[in-house]
TILO-424268 format. One line per field, with one value per residue: residue in one letter; y, z, x of N, C-alpha, C in turn. Coordinates in steps of 0.2 Angstrom, whole numbers, plus 5000, padded with zeros to 4 digits. Last residue first. Layout:
BEGIN
residu: (A, ...)
n.v: (Y, ...)
n.w: (Z, ...)
n.u: (X, ...)
ca.v: (Y, ...)
ca.w: (Z, ...)
ca.u: (X, ...)
c.v: (Y, ...)
c.w: (Z, ...)
c.u: (X, ...)
***
This chain:
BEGIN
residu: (X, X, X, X, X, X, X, X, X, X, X, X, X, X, X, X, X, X, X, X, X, X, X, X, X, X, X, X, X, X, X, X, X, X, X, X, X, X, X, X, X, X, X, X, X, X, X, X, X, X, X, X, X, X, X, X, X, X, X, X, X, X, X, X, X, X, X, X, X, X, X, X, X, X, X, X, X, X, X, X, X, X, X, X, X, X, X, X, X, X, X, X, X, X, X, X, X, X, X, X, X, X, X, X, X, X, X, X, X, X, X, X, X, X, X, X, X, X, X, X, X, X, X, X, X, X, X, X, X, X, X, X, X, X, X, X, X, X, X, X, X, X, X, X, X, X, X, X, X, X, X, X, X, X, X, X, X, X, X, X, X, X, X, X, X, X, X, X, X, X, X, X, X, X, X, X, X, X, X, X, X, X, X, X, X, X, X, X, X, X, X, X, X, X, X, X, X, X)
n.v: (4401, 4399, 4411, 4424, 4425, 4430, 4433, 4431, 4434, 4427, 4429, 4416, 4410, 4395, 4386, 4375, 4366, 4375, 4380, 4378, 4390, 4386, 4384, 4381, 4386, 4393, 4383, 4381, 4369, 4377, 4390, 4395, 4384, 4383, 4400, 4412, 4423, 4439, 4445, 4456, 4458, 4457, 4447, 4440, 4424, 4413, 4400, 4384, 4374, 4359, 4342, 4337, 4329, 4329, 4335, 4349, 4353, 4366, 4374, 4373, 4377, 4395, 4393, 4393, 4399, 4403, 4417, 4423, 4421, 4437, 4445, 4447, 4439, 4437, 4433, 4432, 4418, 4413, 4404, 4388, 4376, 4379, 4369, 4365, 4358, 4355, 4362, 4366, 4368, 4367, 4381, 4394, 4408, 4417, 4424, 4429, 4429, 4434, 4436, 4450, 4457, 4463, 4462, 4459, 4458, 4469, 4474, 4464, 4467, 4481, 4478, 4473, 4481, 4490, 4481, 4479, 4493, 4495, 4486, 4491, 4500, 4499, 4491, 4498, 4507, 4502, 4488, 4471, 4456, 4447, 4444, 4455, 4465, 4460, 4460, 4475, 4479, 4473, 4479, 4493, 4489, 4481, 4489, 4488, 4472, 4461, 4448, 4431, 4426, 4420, 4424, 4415, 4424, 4428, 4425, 4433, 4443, 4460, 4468, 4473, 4476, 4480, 4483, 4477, 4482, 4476, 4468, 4457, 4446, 4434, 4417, 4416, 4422, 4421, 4430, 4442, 4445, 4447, 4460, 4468, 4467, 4478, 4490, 4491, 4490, 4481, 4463, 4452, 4436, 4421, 4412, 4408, 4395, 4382, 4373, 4356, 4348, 4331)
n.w: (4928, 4941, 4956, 4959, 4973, 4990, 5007, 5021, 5037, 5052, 5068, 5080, 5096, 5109, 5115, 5117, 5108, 5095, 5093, 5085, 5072, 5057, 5048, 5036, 5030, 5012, 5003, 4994, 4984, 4976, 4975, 4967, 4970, 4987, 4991, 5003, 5012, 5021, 5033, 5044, 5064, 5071, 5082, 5077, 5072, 5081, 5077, 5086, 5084, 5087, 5092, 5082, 5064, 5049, 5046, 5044, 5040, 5034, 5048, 5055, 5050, 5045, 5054, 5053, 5060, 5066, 5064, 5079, 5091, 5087, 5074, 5062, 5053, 5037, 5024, 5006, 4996, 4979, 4972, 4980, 4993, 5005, 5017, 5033, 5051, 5053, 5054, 5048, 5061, 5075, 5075, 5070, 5062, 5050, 5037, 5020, 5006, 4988, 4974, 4963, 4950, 4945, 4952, 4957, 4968, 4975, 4973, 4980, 4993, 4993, 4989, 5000, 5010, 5007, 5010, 5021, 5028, 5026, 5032, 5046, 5049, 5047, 5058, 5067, 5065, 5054, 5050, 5054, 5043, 5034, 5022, 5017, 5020, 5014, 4999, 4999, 5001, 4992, 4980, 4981, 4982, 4970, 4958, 4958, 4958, 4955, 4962, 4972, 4989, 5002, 5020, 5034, 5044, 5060, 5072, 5082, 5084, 5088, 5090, 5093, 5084, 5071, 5067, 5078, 5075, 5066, 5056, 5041, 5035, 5022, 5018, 5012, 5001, 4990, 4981, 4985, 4987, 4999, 5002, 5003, 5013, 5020, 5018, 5030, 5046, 5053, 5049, 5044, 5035, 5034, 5032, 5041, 5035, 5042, 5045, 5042, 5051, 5045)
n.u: (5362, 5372, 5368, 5378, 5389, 5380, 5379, 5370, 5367, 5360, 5354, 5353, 5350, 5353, 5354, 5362, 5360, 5360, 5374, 5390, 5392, 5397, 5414, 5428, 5440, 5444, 5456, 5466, 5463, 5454, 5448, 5437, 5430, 5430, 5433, 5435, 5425, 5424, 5417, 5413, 5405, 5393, 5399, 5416, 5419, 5433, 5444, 5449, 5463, 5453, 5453, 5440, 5442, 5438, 5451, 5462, 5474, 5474, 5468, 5478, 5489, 5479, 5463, 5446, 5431, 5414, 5403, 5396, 5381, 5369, 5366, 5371, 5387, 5391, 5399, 5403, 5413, 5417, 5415, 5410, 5411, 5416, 5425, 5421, 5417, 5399, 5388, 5378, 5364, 5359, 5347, 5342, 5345, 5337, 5347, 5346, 5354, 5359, 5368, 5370, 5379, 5389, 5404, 5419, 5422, 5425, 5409, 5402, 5405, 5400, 5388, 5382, 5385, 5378, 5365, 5365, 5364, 5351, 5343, 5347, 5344, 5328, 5326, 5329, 5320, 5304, 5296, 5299, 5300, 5292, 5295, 5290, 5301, 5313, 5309, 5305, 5319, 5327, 5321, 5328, 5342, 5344, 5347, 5362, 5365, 5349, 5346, 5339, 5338, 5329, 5326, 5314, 5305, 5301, 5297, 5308, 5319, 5322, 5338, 5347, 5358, 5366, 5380, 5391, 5408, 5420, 5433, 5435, 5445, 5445, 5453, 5467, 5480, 5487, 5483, 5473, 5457, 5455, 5457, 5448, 5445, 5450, 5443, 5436, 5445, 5454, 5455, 5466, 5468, 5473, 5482, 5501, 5509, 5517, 5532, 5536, 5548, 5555)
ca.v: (4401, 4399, 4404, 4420, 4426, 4424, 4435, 4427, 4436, 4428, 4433, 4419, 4409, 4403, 4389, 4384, 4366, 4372, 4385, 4376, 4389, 4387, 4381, 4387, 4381, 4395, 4384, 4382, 4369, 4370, 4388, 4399, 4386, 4380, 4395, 4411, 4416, 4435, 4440, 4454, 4458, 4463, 4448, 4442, 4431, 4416, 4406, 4389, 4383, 4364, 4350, 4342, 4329, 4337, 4331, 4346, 4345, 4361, 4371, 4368, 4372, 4390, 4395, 4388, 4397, 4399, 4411, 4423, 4418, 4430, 4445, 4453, 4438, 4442, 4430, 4436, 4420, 4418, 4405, 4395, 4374, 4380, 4374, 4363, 4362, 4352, 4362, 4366, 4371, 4367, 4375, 4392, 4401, 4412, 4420, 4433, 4425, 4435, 4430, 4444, 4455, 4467, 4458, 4463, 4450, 4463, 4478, 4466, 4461, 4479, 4484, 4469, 4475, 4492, 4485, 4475, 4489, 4499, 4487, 4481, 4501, 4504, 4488, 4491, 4511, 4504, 4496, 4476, 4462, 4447, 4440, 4447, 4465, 4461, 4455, 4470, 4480, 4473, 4473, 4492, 4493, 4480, 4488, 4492, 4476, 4467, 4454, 4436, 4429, 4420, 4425, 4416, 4419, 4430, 4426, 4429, 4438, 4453, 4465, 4471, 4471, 4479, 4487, 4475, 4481, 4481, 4468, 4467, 4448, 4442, 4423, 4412, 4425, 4420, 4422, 4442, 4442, 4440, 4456, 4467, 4464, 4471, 4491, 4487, 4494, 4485, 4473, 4452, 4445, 4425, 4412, 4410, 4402, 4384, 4378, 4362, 4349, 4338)
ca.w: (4924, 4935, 4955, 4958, 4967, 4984, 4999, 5017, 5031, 5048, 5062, 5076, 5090, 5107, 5115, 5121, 5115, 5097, 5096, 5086, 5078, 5059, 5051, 5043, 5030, 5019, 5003, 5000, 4989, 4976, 4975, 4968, 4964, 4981, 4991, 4997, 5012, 5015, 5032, 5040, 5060, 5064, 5080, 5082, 5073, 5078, 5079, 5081, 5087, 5081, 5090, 5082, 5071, 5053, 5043, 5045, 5044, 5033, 5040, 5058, 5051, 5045, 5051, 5054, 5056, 5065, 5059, 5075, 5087, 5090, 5081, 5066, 5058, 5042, 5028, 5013, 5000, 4987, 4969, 4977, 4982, 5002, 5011, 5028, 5045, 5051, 5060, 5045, 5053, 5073, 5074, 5078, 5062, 5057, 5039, 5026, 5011, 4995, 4979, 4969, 4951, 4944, 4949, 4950, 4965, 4977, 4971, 4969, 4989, 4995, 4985, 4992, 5010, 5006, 5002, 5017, 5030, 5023, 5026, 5042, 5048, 5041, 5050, 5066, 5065, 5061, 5048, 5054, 5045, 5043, 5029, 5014, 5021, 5021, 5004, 4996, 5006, 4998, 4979, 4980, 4987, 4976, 4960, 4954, 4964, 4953, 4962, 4966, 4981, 4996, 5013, 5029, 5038, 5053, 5066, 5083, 5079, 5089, 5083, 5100, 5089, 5071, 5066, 5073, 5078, 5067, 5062, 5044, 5042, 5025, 5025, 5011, 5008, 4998, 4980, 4985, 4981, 4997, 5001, 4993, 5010, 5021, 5013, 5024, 5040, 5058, 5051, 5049, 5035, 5034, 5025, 5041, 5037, 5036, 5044, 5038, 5050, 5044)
ca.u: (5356, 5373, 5368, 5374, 5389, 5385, 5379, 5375, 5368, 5366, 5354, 5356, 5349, 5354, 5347, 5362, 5360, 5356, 5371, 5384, 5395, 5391, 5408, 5423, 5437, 5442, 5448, 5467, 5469, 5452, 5455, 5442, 5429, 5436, 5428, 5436, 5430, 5425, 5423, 5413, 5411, 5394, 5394, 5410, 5418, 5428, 5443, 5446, 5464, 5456, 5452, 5442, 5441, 5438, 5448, 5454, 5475, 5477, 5465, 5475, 5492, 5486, 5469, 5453, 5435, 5421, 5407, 5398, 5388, 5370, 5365, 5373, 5382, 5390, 5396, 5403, 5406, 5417, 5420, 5407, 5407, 5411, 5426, 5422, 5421, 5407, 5393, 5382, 5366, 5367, 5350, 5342, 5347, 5336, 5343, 5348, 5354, 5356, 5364, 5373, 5372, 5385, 5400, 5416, 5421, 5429, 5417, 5400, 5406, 5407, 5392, 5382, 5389, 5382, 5364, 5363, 5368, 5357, 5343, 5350, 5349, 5332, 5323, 5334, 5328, 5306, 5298, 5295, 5303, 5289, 5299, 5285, 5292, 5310, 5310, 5301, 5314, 5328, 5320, 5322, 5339, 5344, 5340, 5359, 5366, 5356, 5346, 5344, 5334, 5335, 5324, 5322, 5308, 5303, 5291, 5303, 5320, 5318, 5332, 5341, 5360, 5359, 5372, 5384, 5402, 5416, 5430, 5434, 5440, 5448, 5447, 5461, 5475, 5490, 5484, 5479, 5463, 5455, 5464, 5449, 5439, 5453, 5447, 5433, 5445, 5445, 5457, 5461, 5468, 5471, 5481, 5493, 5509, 5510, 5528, 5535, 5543, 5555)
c.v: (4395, 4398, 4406, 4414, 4423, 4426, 4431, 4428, 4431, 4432, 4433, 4422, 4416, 4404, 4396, 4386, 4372, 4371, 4379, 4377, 4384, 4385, 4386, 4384, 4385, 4391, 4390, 4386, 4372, 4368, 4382, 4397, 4390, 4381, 4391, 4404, 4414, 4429, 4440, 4448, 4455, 4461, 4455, 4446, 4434, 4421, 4407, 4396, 4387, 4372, 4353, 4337, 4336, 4332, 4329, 4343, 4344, 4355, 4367, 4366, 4369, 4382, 4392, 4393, 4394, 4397, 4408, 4416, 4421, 4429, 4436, 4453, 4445, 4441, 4435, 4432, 4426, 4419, 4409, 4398, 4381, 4381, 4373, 4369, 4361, 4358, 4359, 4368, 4370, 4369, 4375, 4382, 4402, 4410, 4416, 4427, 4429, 4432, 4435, 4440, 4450, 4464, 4463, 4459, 4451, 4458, 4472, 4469, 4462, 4473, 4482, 4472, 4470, 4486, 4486, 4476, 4482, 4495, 4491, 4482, 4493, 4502, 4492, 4488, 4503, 4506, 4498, 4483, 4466, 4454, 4443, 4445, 4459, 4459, 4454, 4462, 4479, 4472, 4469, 4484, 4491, 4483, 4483, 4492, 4484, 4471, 4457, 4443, 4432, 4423, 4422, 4421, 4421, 4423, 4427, 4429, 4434, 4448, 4461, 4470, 4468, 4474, 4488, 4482, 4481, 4478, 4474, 4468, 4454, 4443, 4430, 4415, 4419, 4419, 4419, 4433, 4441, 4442, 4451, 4462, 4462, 4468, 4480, 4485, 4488, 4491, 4477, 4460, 4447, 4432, 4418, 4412, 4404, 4390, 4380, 4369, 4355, 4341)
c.w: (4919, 4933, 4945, 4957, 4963, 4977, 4996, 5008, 5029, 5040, 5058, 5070, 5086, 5098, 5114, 5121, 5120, 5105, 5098, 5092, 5079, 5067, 5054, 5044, 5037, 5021, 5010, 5002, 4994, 4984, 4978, 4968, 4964, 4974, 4986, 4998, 5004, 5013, 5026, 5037, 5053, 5060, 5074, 5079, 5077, 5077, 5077, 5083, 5083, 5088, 5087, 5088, 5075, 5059, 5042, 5040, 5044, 5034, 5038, 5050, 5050, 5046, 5048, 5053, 5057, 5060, 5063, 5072, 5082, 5089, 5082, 5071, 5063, 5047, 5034, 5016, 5005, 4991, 4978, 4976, 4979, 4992, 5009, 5022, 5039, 5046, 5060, 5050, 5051, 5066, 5073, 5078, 5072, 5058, 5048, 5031, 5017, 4999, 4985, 4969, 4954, 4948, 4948, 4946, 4959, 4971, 4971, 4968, 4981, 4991, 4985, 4989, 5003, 5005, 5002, 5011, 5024, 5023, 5023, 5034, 5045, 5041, 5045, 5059, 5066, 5061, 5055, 5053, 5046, 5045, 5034, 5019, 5022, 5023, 5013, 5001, 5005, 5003, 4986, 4983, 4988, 4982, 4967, 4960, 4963, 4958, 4957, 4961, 4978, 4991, 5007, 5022, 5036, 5050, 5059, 5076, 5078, 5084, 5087, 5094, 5093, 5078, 5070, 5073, 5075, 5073, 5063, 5051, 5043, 5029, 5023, 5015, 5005, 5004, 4989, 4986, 4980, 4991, 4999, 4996, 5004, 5018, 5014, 5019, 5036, 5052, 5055, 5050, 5038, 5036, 5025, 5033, 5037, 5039, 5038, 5041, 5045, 5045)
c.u: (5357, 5363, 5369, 5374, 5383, 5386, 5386, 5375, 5372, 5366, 5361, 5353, 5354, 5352, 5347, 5356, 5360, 5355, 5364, 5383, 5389, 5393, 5404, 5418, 5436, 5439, 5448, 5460, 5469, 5456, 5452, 5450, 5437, 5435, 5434, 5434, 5431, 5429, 5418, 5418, 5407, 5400, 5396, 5404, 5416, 5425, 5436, 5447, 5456, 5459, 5456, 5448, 5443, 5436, 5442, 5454, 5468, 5475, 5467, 5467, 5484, 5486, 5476, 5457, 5442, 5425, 5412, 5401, 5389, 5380, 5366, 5372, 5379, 5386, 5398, 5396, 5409, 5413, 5424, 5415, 5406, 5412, 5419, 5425, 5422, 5411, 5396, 5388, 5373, 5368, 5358, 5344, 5347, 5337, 5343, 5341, 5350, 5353, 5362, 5367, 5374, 5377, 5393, 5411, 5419, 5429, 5423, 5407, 5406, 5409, 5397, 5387, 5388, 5387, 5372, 5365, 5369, 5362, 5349, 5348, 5352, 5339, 5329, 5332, 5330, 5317, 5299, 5297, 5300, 5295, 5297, 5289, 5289, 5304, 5310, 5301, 5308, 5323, 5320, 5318, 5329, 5341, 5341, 5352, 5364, 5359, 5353, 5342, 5342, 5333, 5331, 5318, 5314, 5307, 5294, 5298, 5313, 5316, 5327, 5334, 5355, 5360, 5365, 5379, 5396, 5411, 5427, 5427, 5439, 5443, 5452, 5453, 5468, 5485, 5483, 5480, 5469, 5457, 5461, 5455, 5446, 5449, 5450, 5437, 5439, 5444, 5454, 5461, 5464, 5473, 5475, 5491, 5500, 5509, 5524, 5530, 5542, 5549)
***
């Protein structure tokens, strides 16, 4: 007998598609947009992580910028903004007062087996380069992870929120890091998490 596996994602061109990762059902919410931030020059800049209030964030933001080689300037302002809103967005979703922040160079394969992520949720936003792959329905299910798969993926600015196994052991969002190394392309990813436990 075979069983249909209904899709577990939510895909929109609104934000409001964020708050659906709560609904039992829904494993990725996708809010499709355009990147902010597109003719960036990536060259010299560091990763940065840190933990923040989402209160003092703004502030603490463009502290970390600065020390990571980001230069002032309208792709500086608009990634900071941009930054700050989507903590907001995330902090509203997951009711939380104080996030993770990721924002980072990726010019490597980086985590190029599908997998679920060990966090209760992640936002994951790419502003220049590949966007996140991710599974759906039948073919989440079945990663083992040989491919192939129906991947999907984002596009540059889009957002997604994945729900992680803390969340749901069963039906995790299973996604990967496009692999880019061979191409010799690189990427600006975002990635805000619910803190680390103290």
């Amino acid at each position: 007998m075979t069983v249909a596996i209904q899709t577990r994602a939510v895909v929109a061109g609104n934000a409001d598609v964020l708050h659906a990762l709560c609904d039992e059902s829904v494993s990725i919410a996708v809010w499709n947009r355009e990147s902010p931030v597109n003719d960036m020059a990536l060259d010299g800049l560091r990763n940065l992580r840190f933990t923040a209030s989402i209160a003092s964030l703004a502030g603490q933001l463009d502290r970390e910028l600065a020390t990571a080689g980001y230069q002032a300037g309208a792709c500086y302002d608009l990634l900071a903004t941009d930054i700050v809103a989507l903590a907001r967005r995330f902090g509203s979703v997951m009711h939380l007062d104080e996030i993770e922040i990721r924002l980072e160079h990726v010019t490597t394969d980086a985590c190029k087996k599908f997998h679920g992520d060990y966090v209760t949720a992640r936002l994951i936003c790419t502003y220049i380069g590949p966007g996140t792959q991710w599974l759906d329905g039948a073919d989440a299910e079945e990663c083992g992870c040989g491919e192939p798969h129906d991947i999907q993926q984002m596009r540059p600015g889009d957002v997604a929120m994945f729900k992680g196994r803390i969340w749901s052991e069963n039906h995790p969002a299973i996604h990967r890091s496009p692999p880019i190394e061979a191409l010799g392309l690189e990427r600006l990813v975002l990635v805000i998490n619910p803190p680390m436990p103290r």
